[in-house]
C-alpha positions in Angstrom: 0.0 0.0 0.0 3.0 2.4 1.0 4.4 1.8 -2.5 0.9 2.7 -4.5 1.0 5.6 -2.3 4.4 6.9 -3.5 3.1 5.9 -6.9 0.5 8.0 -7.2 1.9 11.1 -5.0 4.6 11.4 -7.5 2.0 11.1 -10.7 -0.3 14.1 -10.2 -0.9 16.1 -12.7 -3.1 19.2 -13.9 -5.0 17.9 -16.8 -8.2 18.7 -17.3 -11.4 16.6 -17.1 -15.0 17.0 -18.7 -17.4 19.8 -18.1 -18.4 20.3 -14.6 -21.8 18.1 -14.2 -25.3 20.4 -12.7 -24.5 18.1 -9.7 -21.7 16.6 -8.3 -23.0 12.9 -8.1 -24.5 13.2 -11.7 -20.6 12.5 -13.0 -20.5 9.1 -13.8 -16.9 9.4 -12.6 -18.2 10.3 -9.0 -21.6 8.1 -9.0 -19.7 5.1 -10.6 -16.3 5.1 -8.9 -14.5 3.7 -6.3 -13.0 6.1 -3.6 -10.1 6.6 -1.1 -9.5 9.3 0.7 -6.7 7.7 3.3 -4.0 4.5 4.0 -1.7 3.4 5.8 1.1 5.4 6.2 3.1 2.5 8.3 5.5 3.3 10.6 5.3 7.3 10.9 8.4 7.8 13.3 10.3 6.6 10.2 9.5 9.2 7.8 11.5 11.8 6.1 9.9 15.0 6.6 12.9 16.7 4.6 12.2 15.3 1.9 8.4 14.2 1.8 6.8 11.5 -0.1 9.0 12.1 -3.5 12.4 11.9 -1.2 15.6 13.3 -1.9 16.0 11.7 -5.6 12.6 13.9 -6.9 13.9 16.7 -5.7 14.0 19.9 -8.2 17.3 19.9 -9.9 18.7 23.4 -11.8 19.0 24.4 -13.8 15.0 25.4 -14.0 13.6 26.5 -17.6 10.3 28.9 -17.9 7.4 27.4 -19.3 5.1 30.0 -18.7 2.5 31.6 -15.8 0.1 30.0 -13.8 -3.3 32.1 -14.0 -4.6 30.2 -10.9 -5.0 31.1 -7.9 -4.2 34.2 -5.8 -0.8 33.6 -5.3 1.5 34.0 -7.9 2.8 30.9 -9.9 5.0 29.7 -12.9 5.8 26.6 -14.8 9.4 25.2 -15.0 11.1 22.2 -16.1 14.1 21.3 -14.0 17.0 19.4 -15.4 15.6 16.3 -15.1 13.0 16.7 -17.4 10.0 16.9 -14.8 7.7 20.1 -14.8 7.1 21.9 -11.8 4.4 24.8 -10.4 6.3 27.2 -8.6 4.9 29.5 -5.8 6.1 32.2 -4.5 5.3 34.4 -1.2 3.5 33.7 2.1 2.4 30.7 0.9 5.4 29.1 -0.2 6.7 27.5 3.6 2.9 26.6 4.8 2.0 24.5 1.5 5.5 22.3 1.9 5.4 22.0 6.0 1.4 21.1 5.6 2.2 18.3 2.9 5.0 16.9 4.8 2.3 16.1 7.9 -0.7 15.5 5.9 1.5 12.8 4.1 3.1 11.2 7.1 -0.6 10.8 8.5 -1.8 9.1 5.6 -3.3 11.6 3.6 -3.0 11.8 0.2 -0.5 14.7 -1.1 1.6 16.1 -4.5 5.4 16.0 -4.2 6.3 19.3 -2.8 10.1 21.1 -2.0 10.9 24.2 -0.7 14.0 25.7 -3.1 15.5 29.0 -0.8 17.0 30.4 -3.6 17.6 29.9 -7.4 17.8 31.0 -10.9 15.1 30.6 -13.9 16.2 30.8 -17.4 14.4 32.3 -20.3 12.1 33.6 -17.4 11.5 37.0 -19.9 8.6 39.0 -18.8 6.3 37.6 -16.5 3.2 39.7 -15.1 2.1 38.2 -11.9 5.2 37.2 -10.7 7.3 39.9 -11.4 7.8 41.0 -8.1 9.3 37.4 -7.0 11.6 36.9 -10.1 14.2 39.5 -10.6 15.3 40.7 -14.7 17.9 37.8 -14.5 15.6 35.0 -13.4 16.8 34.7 -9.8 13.8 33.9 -7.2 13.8 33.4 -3.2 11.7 31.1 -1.6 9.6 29.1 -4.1 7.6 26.2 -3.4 8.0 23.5 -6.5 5.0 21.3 -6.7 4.9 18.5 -9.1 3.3 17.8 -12.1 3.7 14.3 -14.4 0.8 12.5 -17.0 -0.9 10.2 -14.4 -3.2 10.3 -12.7 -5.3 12.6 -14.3 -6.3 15.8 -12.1 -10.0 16.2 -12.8 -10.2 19.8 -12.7 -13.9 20.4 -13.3 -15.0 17.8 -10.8 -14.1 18.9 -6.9 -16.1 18.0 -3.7 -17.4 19.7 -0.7 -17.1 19.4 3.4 -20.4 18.5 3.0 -20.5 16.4 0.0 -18.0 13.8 -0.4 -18.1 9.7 0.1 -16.5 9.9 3.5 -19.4 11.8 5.9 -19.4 10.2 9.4 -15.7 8.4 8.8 -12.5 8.7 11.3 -10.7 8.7 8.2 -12.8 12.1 7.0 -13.0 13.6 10.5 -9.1 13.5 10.9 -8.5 15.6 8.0 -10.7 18.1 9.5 -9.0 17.9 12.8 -5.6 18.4 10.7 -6.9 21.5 8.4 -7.8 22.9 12.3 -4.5 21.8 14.0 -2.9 23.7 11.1 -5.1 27.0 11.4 -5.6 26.0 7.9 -8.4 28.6 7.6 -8.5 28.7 3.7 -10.6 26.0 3.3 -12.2 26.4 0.1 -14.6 23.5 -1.5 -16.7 23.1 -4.7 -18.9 25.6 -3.7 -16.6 28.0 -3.5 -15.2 27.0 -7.0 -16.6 29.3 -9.6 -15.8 32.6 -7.7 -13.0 31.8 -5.7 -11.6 28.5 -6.2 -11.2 25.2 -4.5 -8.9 23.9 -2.5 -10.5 20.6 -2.5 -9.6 18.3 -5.4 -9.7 14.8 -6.9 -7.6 12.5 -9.3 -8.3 9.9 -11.2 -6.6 6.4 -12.0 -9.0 4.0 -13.6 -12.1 4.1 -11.9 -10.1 4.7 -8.6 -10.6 8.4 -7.3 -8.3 10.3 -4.9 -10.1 12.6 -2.4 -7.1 15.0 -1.0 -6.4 19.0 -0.3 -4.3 20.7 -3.4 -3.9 23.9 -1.3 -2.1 24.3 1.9 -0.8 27.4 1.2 -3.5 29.2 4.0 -2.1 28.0 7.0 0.7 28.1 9.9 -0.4 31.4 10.8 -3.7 32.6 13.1 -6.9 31.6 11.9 -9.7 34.6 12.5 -12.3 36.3 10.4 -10.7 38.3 7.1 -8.9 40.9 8.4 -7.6 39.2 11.3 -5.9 36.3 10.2 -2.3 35.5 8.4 -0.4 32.8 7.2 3.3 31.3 8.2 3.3 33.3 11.2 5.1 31.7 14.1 4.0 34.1 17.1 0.3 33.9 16.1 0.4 30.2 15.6 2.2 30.0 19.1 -0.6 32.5 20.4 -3.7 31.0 19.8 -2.0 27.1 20.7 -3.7 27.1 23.8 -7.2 27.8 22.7 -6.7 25.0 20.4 -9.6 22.4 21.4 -11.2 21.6 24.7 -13.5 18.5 25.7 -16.7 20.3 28.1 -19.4 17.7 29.1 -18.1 15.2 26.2 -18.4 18.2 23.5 -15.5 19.2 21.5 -14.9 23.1 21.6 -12.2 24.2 19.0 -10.9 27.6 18.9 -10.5 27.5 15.0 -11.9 30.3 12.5 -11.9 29.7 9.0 -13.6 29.8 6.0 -15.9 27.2 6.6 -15.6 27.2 10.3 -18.8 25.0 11.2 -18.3 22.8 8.6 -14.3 21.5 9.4 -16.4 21.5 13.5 -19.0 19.6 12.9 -19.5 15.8 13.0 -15.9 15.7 14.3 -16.1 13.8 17.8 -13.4 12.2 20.7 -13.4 8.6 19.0 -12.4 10.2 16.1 -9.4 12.3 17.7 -8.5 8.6 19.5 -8.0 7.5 15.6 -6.2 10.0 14.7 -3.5 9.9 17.3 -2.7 6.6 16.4 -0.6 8.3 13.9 -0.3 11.4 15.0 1.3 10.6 18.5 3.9 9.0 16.3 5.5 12.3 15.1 8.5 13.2 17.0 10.0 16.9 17.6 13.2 16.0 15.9 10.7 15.5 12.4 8.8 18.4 13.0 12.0 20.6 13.1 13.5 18.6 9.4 10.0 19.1 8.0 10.2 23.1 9.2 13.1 23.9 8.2 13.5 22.3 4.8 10.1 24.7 4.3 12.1 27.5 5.2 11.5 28.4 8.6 14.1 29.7 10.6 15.6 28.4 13.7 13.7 30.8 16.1 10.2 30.2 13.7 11.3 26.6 14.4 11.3 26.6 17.9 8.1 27.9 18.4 6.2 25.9 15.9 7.5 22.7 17.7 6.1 24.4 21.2 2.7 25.1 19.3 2.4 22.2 17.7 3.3 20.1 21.0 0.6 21.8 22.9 -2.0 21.0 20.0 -1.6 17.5 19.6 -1.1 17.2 23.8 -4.7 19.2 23.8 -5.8 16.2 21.5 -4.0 13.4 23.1 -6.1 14.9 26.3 -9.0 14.0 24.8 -7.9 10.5 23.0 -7.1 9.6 26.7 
């Protein structure tokens, strides 16, 4: 299982599917297919958060040719080969350290992820002109702080078909419930679904092998920082992540009370209760400090962001082990 894991992690891609359906279950793809959402991850204390699921071999190799711009999104993005021959998005800014920390977790706990790095500093050629960009990519093509995110042929990204927090195969699960309790134990607040898709995008997504279809979060880029209502929140922000640590989750007269503000607040609360937390830290009470730190700092954080997002994270998951006990 490890090894179709790998497999497919290191085969996403960004080609698109049919027309969106008028419902989601009305694509034969959804209504007809098989699902998984999570598996096995085996032994977690083992796991190189440095390198992730691709490992060190995948990682992005220069000398990095422009393709061309990425229109999605808000952040800015490029396409670039690497000298290996495999094609890359590129990200640049606040989101760049969140969306390669968050995969490295979400992966060791089983979750389905894309092969992500964090490159600190390097040089495009033929970069040109871009537009959106320009302020991350100086005249010569140099960049600091890009997150490379892969793309291959297989499995097919079905771009046109996303799910919803409140529509997806995997209501009432552990396995769905723990995702939720990671997108909160994150501060992941931008937690876009399909119903956010037409006006502001998804962060939800879904690829296909066969008739076998991946459930898993494209987007991480929202999180690390302090979740809150619009103006008040940030991303990759080690003091506000540390701040808000001990309003993380209580347990009051066997109800779950999470501090957490995002997007879809309610939604990433509800349905989410103790037995499910129990599951969870099955896995997660597997992660030491000493991978939390490799898995920071190979996303760029510094040694002082370090230390404190080990102390936050340590009193989140102790705040859940509280309640798995």
């Amino acid at each position: 299982m490890r090894t179709t894991a790998l497999f497919l992690s290191l085969c996403f891609t960004a080609v698109a599917a049919d027309s969106l359906p008028s419902a989601y279950w009305q694509s034969p793809l959804v209504r007809d297919g098989q699902y998984v959402l999570w598996h096995d991850p085996g032994a977690v204390e083992t796991l190189d958060f440095r390198s992730g699921i691709g490992g060190p071999e995948l990682a992005p190799k220069p000398p990095f040719t422009f393709v061309d711009e990425d229109p999605t999104g808000t952040t800015p993005k490029i396409k670039v080969k690497d000298a290996n021959g495999h094609s890359w998005v590129v990200k640049f800014g606040h989101e760049a350290s969140p969306d390669t920390f968050c995969t490295r977790l979400a992966w060791a706990l089983g979750y389905y992820v894309e092969p992500t790095y964090f490159v600190e500093d390097g040089t495009i050629e033929n970069v040109g002109a871009v537009k959106r960009a320009h302020g991350d990519i100086d005249a010569d093509g140099h960049f600091q702080a890009g997150r490379f995110q892969l793309r291959a042929a297989e499995p097919k990204f079905l771009k046109y078909i996303t799910w919803s927090w409140t529509d997806n195969p995997f209501i009432g699960t552990s396995e769905f419930a723990g995702l939720k309790t990671l997108m909160m134990l994150l501060s992941d607040w931008d937690d876009k679904d399909a119903r956010d898709a037409e006006k502001r995008g998804t962060n939800t997504a879904i690829y296909q092998q066969g008739n076998l279809l991946y459930y898993f979060i494209d987007d991480w880029g929202g999180a690390m920082g302090r979740w809150g209502k619009y103006f008040t929140r940030n991303k990759w922000n080690a003091d506000s992540f540390l701040k808000q640590s001990d309003n993380f989750v209580t347990l009051k007269n066997g109800e779950l009370r999470w501090g957490y503000v995002g997007q879809h607040s309610s939604l990433l609360k509800e349905g989410v209760k103790p037995e499910d937390i129990r599951w969870l830290m099955q896995k997660l009470g597997r992660v030491t400090d000493d991978q939390l730190k490799e898995g920071l700092l190979s996303s760029g954080a510094s040694p002082e962001e370090t230390e404190k997002y080990v102390k936050a994270l340590r009193i989140r998951i102790g705040a859940l082990q509280k309640i798995a006990e």
